[in-house]
C-alpha positions in Angstrom: -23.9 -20.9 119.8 -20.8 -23.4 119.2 -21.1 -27.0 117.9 -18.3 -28.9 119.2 -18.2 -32.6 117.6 -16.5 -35.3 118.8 -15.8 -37.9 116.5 -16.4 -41.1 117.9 -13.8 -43.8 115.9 -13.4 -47.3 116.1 -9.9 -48.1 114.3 -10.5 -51.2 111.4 -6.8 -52.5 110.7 -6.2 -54.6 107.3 -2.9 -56.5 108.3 -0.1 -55.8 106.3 2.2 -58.3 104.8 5.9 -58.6 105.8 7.6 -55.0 104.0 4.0 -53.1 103.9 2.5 -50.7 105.7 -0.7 -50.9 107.8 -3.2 -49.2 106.1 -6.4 -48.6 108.7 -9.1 -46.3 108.6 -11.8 -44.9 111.3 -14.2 -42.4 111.5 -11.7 -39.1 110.9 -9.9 -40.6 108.3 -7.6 -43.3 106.6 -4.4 -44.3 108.5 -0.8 -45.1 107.0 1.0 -47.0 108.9 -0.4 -44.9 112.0 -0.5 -41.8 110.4 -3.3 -39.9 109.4 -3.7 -39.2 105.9 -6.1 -36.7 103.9 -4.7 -37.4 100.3 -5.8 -35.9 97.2 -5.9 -37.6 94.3 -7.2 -37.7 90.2 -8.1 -39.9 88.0 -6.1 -40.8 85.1 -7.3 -43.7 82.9 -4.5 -45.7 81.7 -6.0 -46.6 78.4 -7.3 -43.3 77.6 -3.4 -42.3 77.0 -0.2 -43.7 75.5 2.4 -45.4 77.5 4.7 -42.4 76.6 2.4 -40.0 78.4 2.2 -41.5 81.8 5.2 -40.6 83.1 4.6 -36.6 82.3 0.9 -37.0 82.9 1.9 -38.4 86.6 4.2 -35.7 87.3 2.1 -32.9 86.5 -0.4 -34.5 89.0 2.2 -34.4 91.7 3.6 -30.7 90.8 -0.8 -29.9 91.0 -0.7 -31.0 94.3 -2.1 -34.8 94.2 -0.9 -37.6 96.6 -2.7 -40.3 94.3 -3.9 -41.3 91.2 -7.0 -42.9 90.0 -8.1 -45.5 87.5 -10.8 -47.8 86.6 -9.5 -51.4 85.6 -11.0 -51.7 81.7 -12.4 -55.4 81.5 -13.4 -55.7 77.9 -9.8 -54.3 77.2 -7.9 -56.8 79.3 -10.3 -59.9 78.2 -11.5 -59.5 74.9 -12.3 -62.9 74.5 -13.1 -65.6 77.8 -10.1 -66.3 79.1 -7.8 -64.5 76.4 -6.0 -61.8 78.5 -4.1 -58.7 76.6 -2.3 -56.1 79.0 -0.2 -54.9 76.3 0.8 -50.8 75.4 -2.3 -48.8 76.8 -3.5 -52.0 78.0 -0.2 -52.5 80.5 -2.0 -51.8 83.9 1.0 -53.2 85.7 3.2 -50.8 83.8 1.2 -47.6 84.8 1.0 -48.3 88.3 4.7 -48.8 88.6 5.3 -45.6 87.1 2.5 -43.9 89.8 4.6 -45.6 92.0 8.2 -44.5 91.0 6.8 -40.9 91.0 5.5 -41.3 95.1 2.1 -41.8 94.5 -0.4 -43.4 96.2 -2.9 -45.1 93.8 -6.7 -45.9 93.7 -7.8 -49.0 92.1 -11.4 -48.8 90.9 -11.9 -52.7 89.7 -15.5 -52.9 89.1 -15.2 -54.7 86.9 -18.4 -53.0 85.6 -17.1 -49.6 85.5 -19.4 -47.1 83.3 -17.8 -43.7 82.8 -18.7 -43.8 79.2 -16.9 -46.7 78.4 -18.2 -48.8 75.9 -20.6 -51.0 77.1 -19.3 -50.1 80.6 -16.4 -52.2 80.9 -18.0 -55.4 80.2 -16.7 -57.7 77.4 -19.8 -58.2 75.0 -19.2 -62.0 75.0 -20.9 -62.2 78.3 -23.5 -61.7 76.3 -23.6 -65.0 74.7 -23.5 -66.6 78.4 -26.8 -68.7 78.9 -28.9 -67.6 82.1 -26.9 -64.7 82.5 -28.5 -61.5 84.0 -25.9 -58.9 84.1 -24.8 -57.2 88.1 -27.4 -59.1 90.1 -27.0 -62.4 92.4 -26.8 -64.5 89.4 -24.3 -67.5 89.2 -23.4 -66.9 85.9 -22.6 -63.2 86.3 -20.8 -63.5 89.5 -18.4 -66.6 88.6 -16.8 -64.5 85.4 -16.9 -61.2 87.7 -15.2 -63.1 90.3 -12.7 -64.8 87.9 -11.5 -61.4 86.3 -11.5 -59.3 89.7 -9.3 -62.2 91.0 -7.5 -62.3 87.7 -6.8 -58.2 88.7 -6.0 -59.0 92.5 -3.6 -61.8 91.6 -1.5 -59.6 89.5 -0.7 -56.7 91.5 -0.1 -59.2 94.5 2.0 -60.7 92.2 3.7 -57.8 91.9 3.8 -56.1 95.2 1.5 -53.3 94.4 -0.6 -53.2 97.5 0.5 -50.8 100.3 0.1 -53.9 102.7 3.4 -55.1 100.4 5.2 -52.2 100.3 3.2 -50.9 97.1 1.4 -47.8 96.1 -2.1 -49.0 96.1 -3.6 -47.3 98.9 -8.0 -48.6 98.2 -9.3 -50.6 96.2 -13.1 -50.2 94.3 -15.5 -53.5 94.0 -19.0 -52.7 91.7 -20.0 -49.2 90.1 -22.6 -46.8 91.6 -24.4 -49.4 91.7 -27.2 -48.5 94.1 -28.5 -46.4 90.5 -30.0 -49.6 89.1 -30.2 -52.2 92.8 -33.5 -51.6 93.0 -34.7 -53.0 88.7 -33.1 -56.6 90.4 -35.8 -56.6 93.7 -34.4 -59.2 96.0 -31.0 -59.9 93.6 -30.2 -56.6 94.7 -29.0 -56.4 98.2 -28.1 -59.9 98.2 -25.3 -59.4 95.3 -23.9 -56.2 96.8 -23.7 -58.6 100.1 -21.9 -61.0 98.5 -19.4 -58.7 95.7 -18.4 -56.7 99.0 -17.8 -60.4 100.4 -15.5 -61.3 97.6 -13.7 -58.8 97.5 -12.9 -58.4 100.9 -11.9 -62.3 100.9 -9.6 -61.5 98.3 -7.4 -60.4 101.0 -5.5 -57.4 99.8 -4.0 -55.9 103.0 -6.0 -52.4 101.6 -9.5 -50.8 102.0 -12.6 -51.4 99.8 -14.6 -49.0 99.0 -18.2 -49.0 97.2 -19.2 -45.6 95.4 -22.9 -44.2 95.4 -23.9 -47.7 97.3 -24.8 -46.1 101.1 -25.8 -49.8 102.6 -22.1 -51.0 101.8 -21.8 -53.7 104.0 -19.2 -53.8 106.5 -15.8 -53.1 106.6 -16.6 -52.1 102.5 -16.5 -48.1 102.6 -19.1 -46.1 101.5 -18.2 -43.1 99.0 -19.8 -40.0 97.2 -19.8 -39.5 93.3 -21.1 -36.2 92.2 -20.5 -32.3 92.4 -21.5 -31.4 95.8 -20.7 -34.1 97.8 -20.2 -31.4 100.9 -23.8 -31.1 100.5 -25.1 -34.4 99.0 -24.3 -37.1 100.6 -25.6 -38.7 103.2 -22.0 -40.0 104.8 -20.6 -42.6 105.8 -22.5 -45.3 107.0 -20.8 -46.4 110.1 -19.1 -44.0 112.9 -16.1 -46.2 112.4 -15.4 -45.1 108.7 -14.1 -42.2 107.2 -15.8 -40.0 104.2 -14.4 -40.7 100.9 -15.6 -38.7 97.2 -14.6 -41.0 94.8 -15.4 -38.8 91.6 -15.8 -34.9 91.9 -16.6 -34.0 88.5 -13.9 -31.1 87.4 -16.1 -31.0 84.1 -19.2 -32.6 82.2 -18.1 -35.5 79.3 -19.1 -33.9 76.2 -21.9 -35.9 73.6 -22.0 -35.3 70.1 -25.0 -32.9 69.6 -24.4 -31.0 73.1 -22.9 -27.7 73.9 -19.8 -28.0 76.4 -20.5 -27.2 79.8 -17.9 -25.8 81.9 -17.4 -25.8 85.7 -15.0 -23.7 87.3 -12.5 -24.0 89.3 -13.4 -21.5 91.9 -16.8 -24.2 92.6 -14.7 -27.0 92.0 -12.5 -26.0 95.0 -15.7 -24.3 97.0 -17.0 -27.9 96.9 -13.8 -29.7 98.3 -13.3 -27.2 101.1 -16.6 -28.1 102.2 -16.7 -31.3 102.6 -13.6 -31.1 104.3 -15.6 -29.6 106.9 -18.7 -30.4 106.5 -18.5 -34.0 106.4 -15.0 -34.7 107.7 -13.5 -35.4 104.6 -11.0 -37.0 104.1 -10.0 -38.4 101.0 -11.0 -36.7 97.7 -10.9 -37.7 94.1 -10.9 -35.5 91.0 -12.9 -37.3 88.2 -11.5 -36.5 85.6 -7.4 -35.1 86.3 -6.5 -35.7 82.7 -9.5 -36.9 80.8 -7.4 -38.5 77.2 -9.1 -39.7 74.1 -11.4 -42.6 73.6 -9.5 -44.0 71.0 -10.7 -46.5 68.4 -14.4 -47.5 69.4 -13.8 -47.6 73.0 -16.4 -44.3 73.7 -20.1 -45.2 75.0 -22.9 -44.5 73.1 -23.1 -40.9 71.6 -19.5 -39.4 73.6 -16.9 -37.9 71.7 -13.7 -39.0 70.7 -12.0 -36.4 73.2 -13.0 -37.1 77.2 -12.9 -34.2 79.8 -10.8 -32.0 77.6 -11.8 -29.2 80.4 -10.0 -31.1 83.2 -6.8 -29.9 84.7 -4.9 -31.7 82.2 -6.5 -31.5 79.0 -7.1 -33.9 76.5 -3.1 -33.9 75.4 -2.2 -33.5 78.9 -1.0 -29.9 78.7 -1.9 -28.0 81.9 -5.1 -25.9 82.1 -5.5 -22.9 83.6 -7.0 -21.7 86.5 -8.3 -25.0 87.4 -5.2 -26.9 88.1 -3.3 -23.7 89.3 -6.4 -22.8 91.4 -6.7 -26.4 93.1 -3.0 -26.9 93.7 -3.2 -23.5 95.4 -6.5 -25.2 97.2 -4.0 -28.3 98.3 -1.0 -26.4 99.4 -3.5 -24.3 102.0 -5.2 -27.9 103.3 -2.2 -29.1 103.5 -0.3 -26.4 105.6 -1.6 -27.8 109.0 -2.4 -31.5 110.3 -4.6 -30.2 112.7 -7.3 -31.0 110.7 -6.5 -34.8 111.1 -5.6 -34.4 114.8 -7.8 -31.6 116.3 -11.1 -30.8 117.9 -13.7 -29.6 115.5 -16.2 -26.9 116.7 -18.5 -24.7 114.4 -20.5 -21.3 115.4 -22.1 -19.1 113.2 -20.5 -16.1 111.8 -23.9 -14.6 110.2 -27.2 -15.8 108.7 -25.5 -17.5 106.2 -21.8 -17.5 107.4 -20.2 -19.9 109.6 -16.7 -20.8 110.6 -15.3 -24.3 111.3 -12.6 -24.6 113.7 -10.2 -27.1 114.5 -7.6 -27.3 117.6 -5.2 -29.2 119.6 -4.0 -29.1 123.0 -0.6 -27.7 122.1 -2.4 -24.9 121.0 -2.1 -25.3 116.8 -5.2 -24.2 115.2 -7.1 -24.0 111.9 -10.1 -22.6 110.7 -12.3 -22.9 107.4 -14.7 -19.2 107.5 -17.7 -20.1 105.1 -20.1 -17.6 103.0 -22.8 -20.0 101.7 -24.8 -16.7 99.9 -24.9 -17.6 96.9 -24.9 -13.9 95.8 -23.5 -11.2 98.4 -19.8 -10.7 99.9 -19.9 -10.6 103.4 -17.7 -9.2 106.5 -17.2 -11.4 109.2 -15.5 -10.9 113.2 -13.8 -14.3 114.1 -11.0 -14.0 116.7 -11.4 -10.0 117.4 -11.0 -9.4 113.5 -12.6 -8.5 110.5 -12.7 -11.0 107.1 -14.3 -10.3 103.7 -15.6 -12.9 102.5 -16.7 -13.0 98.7 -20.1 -14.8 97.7 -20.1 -18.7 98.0 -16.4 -18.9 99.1 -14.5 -20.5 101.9 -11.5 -19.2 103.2 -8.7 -21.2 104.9 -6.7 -19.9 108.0 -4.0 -22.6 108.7 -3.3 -20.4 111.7 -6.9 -19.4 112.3 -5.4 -15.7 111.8 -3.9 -15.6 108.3 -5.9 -16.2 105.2 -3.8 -18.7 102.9 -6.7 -19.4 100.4 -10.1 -18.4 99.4 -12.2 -20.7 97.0 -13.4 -17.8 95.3 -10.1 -15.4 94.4 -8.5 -17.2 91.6 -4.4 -15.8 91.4 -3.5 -18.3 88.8 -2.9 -17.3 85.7 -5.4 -17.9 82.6 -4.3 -20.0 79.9 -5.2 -20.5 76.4 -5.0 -23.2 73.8 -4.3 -22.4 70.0 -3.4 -24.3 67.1 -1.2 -23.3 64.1 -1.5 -24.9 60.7 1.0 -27.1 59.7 -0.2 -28.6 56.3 -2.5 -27.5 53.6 -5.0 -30.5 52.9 -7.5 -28.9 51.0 -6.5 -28.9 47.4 -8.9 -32.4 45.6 -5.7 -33.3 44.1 -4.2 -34.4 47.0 -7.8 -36.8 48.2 -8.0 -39.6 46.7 -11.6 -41.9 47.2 -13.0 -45.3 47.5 -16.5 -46.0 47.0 -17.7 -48.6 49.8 -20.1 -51.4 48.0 -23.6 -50.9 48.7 -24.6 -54.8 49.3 -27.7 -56.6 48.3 -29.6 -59.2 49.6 -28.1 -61.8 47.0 -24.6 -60.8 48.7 -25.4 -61.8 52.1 -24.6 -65.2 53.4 -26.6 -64.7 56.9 -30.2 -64.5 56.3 -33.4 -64.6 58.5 -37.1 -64.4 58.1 -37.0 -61.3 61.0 -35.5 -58.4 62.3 -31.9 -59.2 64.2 -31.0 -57.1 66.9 -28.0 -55.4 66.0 -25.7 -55.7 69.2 -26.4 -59.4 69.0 -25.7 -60.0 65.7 -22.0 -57.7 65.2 -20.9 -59.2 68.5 -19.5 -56.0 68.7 -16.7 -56.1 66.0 -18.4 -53.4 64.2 -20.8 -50.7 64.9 -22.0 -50.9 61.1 -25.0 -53.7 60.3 -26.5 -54.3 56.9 -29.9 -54.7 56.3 -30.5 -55.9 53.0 -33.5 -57.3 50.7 -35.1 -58.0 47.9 -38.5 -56.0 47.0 -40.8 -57.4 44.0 -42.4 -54.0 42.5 -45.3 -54.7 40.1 -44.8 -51.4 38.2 -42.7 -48.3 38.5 -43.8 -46.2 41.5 -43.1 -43.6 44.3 -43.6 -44.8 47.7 -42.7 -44.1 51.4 -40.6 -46.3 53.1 -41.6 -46.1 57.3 -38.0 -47.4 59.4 -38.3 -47.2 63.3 -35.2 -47.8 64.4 -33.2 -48.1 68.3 -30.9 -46.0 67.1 -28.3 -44.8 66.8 -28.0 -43.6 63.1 -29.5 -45.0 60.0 -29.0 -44.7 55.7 -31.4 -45.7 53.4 -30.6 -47.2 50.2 -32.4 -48.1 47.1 -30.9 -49.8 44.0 -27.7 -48.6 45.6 -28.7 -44.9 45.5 -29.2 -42.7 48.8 -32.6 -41.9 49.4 -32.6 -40.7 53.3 -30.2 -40.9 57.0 -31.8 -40.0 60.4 -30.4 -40.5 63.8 -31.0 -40.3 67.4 -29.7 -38.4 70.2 -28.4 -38.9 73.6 -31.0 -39.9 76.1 -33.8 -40.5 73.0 -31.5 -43.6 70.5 -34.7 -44.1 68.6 -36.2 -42.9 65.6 -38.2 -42.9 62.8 -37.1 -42.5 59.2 -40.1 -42.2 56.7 -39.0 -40.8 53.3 -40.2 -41.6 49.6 -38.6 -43.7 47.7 -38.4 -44.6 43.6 -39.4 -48.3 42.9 -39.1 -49.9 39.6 -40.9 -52.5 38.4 -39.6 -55.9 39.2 -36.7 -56.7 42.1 -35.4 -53.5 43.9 -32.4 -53.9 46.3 -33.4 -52.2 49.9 -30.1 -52.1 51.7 -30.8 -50.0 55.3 -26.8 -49.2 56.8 -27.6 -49.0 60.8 -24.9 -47.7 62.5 -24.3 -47.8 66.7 -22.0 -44.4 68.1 -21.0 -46.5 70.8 -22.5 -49.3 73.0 -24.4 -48.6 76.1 -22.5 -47.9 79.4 -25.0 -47.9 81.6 -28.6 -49.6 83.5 -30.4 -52.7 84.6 -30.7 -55.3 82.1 -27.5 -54.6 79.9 -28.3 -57.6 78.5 -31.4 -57.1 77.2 -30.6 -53.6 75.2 -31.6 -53.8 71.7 -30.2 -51.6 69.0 -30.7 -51.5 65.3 -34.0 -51.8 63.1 -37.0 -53.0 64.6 -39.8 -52.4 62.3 -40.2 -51.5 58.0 -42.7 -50.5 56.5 -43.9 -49.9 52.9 -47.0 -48.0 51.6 -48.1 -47.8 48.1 -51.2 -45.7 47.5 -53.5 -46.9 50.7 -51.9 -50.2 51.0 -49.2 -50.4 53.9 -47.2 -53.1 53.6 -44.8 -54.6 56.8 -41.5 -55.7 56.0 -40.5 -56.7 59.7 -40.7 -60.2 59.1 -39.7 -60.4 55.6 -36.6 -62.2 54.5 -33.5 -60.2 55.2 -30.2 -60.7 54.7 -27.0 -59.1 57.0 -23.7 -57.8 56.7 -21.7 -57.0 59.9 -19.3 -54.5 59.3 -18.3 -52.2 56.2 -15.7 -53.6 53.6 -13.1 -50.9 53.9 -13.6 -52.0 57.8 -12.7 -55.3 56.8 -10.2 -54.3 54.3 -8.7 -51.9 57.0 -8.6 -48.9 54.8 -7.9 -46.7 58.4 -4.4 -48.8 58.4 -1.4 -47.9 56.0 -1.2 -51.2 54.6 -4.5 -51.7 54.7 -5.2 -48.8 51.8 -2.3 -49.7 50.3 -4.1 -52.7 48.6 -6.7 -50.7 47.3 -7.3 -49.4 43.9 -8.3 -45.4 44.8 -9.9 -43.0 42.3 -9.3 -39.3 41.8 -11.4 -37.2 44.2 -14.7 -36.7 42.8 -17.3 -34.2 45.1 -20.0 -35.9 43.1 -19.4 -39.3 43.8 -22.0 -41.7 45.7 -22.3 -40.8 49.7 -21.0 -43.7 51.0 -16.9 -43.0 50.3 -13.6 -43.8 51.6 -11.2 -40.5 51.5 -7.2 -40.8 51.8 -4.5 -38.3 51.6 -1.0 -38.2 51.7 1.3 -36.0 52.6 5.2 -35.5 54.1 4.3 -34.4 57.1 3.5 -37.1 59.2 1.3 -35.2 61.9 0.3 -36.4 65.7 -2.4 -35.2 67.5 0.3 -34.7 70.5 2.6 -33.0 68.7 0.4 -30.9 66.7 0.1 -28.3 69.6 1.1 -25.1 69.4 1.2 -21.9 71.6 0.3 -18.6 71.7 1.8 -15.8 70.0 3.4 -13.0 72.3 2.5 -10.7 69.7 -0.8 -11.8 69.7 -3.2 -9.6 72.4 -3.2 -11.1 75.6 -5.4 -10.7 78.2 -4.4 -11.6 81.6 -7.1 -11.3 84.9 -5.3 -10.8 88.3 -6.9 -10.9 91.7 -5.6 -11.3 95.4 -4.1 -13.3 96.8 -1.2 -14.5 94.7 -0.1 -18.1 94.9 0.3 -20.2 97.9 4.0 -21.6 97.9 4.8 -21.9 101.5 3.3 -21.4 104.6 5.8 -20.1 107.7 3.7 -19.0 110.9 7.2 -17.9 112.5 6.3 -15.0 109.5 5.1 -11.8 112.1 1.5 -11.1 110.8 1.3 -7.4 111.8 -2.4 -8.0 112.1 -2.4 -7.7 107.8 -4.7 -10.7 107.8 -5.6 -10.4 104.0 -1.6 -10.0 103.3 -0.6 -13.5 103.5 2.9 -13.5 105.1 5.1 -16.0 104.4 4.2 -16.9 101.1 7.3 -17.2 98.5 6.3 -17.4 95.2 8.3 -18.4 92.6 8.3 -19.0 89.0 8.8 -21.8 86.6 9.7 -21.7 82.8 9.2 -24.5 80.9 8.4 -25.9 77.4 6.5 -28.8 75.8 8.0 -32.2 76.3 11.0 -32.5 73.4 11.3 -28.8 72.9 13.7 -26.4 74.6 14.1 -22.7 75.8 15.1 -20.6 73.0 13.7 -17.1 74.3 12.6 -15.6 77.6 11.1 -12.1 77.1 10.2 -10.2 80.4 8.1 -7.3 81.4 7.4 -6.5 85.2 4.8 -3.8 86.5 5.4 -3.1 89.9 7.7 -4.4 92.3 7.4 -8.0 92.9 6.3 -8.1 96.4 3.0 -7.6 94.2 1.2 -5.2 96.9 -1.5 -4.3 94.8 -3.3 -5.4 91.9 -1.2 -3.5 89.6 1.6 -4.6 90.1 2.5 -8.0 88.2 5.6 -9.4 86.3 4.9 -11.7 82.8 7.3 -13.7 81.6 6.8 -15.1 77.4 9.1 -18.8 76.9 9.7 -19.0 73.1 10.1 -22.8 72.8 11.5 -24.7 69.5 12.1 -28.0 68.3 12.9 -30.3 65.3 11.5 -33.4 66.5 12.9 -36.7 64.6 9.7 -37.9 63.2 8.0 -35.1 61.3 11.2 -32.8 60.1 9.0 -29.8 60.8 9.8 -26.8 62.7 7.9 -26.3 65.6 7.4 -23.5 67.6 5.3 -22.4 71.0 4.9 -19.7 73.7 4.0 -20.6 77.1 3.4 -18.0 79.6 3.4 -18.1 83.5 1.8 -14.7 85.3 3.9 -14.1 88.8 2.5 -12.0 91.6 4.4 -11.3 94.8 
């Protein structure tokens, strides 16, 4: 039986200014300046990078394939305090769309401004906090006249300087809210009614581009809605309207990594299994990779309980070095899509193939045709007749036919190369003569100058300048004794001390923050100093109610034989913040104004460490390669990579051969490092007509780069098939 769907489109046209482009959409997909477009693109985050790596970051995205890049816009960054705007360095939004822009990119701007993706306290600047009346993402005056004010603030800026495609610029959509249909139902009635009137906002903002509204399927109109999420080809529920296209806005190449977790990895042949299907499946036509390049979370920008590094396992790791298969395997995935337009322009029709085997078709008048062959068994290859021949299919994979005779990609056969990361030591740093220490003060109540007769909530009372909050008092003893001390707390990590000695730490985890820490603890008789050091791994990024969260201690408790005494409401006395914070002991000059000891292992638990040494080391540059001597292992299956596509090529009825393909090879090294070597070994002849035949190549790179006067060396390797 053959489906044949006819997609019925109305055309929605956003005007563009004098020098732009129209930029339009219907039901098939979103229109350039009347022609059809089915980009690819991948989020890089700005902030989550230096200045200095945007330009390389960018163009690795392009040579993987992309037609645009991604980003959130970072409120809390950009307005630390009300009306106090910083787009400085990694803050220079302006900056790092220009250089998208220079490099032919489209771009993606995901506003928000509440923005989650484990961002500390998702974007939003904690002084909103301190707003009276406000309740945070509903139809609440408050909330919407400073969300207005920034996302204006935004708009303004890149009108300002001709950013939007409707001006000539790269920005192709543009994002209002966050996934916000997760929490629309905790706000009843201020539900709906705020999506109503965001999507109004924006689109009175009048930015010659489309908006677009992820995981929020009642977007109102012309607002498009879009899929977050793995299997969006399977998921989602499309658009909702005939007249818009189907946009993923995030297809997770990886899981964000939590302290406490093992890493999860997703690969890159279901990664590309998933885009070819919604291709089909749902008339895709505009797909985002969340993350590209994932970066660091530097400083205390990371939500509550994620790491430092963010989507390390994304094509472009953490220091934006290329990882293999996935971004070899997906550019390879984009270079097959993109070898015909008649997926844009033809008619679709599907027929069955098999129980669980179908194929997709697409054609024109003029004859052109493409086809998608799917094998949704999850477990068994299959062999399938379309056209009067015969195609293996592996397990859950989709092959491509940009001809509808000659296979140019399946999901499933990965021909890119493996790669591996390794590190070399540079610098010997652990000898104690080199460490030096600082022992951080252990307050007590008669220290603190805030005081209260209760419990403070911790967010509330740091304003988020530290995620360290004394708890300090004073505790009358009658006689020496040993008792248990009972903290709950709501999270995220907790030390007990007594008379300025550690008696106990406990923590929370992930999706549980709180805790209880109950240990025994020495009194003497008379005062004893309890000083409790709570301690937040990030702010919350996510929920209904924001606002309301409440971290630190919430209860204390003392028992003594049978008698249980509660400390909650006793007189306490704070201290935001540790003194080598405030001192800025992580700074150079900072710990240059303090007096450090000699290393000493048995010194108190609360301690400052500093080293120096000549080698001034950076993350980036810190990098090095494998070995060729080193054992390699290389896995190598058909077909090889998709360079070009010619369909004047004669097929000879090899469907699985892949005609036409040139592949080629590049050599390259790290950025400030050159060529010094190229060894080469070659098995087989390089028309690569079996799976033993392969050449290698090995790039010794060095460098002496200016600011560590080290020698550096690398190896990066590139496997080429015929």
């Amino acid at each position: 039986m053959v489906v044949v769907v006819v997609v019925v489109v109305g055309l929605v046209v956003v005007r563009a200014a004098v020098g732009g482009v129209d930029v339009t959409y219907d039901g098939r997909s979103v229109i350039v300046d009347g022609q059809r477009k089915l980009p690819f693109s991948g989020s890089i985050h700005y902030p989550r990078s230096t200045p200095q790596m945007w330009p390389s970051l960018i163009s690795k995205a392009k040579a993987g394939g992309l037609d645009a890049i991604d980003t959130y816009v970072f409120w809390n960054l950009h307005e630390p305090q009300p009306g106090q705007y910083d787009f400085s360095g990694r803050r220079d939004i302006v900056r790092f769309i220009k250089e998208v822009e220079a490099q032919g990119l489209y771009v993606c701007l995901r506003i928000g401004p509440f923005i989650e993706s484990e961002w500390s306290y998702g974007g939003l600047p904690f002084w909103l906090h301190d707003i009276p009346g406000i309740v945070y993402r509903s139809d609440n005056e408050p909330f919407k006249f400073y969300m207005q004010n920034f996302t204006k603030k935004i708009v303004d800026m890149m009108k300002s300087e001709k950013l939007y495609a409707s001006q000539g610029g790269p920005i192709l959509l543009s994002q209002i809210e966050n996934e916000y249909e997760n929490v629309e139902k905790a706000f009843h009635d201020k539900g709906p009614s705020y999506v109503r009137w965001a999507a109004a906002m924006a689109v009175g903002l009048e930015t010659g581009v489309p908006w677009v509204m992820c995981k929020q399927d009642d977007a109102p109109d012309p607002v498009i809605n879009a899929c977050n999420g793995m299997r969006c080809g399977e998921t989602f529920v499309g658009p909702n309207s005939p007249n818009k296209p189907a946009i993923w806005t995030e297809n997770w190449t990886h899981f964000y990594d939590i302290y406490g977790n093992i890493t999860k990895i997703r690969s890159a042949q279901d990664i590309a299994y998933q885009v070819a299907l919604f291709i089909v499946k749902m008339n895709g036509s505009y797909i985002n990779y969340y993350m590209y390049h994932g970066g660091t979370n530097f400083g205390r920008t990371a939500s509550s309980f994620v790491i430092t590094s963010y989507y390390d396992q994304a094509p472009l790791d953490e220091y934006g070095l290329i990882r293999q298969p996935k971004w070899g395997h997906l550019k390879e995935l984009h270079a097959a899509v993109k070898c015909s337009d008649t997926l844009l322009y033809g008619q679709q029709s599907n027929f069955s193939l098999g129980a669980l085997q179908e194929a997709y078709v697409y054609s024109r008048d003029n004859r052109e045709c493409a086809a998608f062959l799917i094998n949704t068994d999850k477990v068994n290859d299959a062999e399938v007749q379309f056209q009067n021949r015969t195609y293996q299919l592996p397990a859950k994979s989709i092959s491509i036919l940009p001809d509808c005779t000659n296979v140019a990609f399946n999901t499933a056969k990965v021909s890119t190369q493996m790669s591996t990361r390794s590190r070399q030591k540079a610098v010997e740093l652990d000898s104690p003569e080199i460490w030096k220490e600082w022992n951080e003060a252990i307050p007590a109540f008669d220290d603190s100058l805030l005081r209260s007769d209760s419990l403070l909530e911790q967010m509330n009372t740091t304003k988020d300048a530290s995620d360290y909050l004394w708890y300090t008092a004073s505790y009358q003893q009658s006689e020496d004794s040993q008792s248990v001390i009972t903290v709950n707390s709501h999270g995220h990590v907790l030390h007990t001390f007594v008379n300025g000695a550690l008696i106990g730490s406990a923590h929370g985890t992930f999706r549980n923050h709180s805790f209880t820490l109950e240990t025994t603890v020495p009194l003497n008789s008379g005062l004893n100093n309890i000083s409790l050091l709570s301690n937040m791994v990030g702010l919350p990024d996510s929920g209904a109610f924001m606002e309301r969260r409440a971290a630190g201690l919430h209860t204390v408790t003392i028992q003594e034989n049978e008698v249980v005494k509660n400390l909650t409401n006793y007189s306490w006395g704070y201290q935001a913040g540790l003194l080598g914070e405030r001192l800025q002991f992580y700074t150079e000059e900072g710990s240059s104004h303090a007096q450090w000891l000699n290393f000493n292992s048995s010194s108190q638990q609360l301690t400052w460490y500093k080293v120096k040494h000549g080698l001034m080391v950076k993350v980036l540059a810190g990098i090095i390669y494998q070995d060729p001597s080193s054992n390699l292992q290389i896995t190598y299956s058909n077909p090889p990579p998709v360079v070009s596509w010619r369909r004047e090529m004669p097929s000879q009825n090899k469907h699985e051969k892949h005609h036409g393909r040139r592949p080629k090879v590049q050599l390259r090294c790290p950025p400030k490092r050159n060529i010094s070597k190229i060894l080469f070994a070659s098995f087989g002849s390089p028309s690569g007509r079996n799976e033993q035949e392969l050449q290698l190549y090995y790039i010794s790179c060095f460098a002496l780069t200016e600011d560590d006067n080290n020698l550096h060396s690398g190896i990066q390797y590139t496997v080429l098939t015929g």
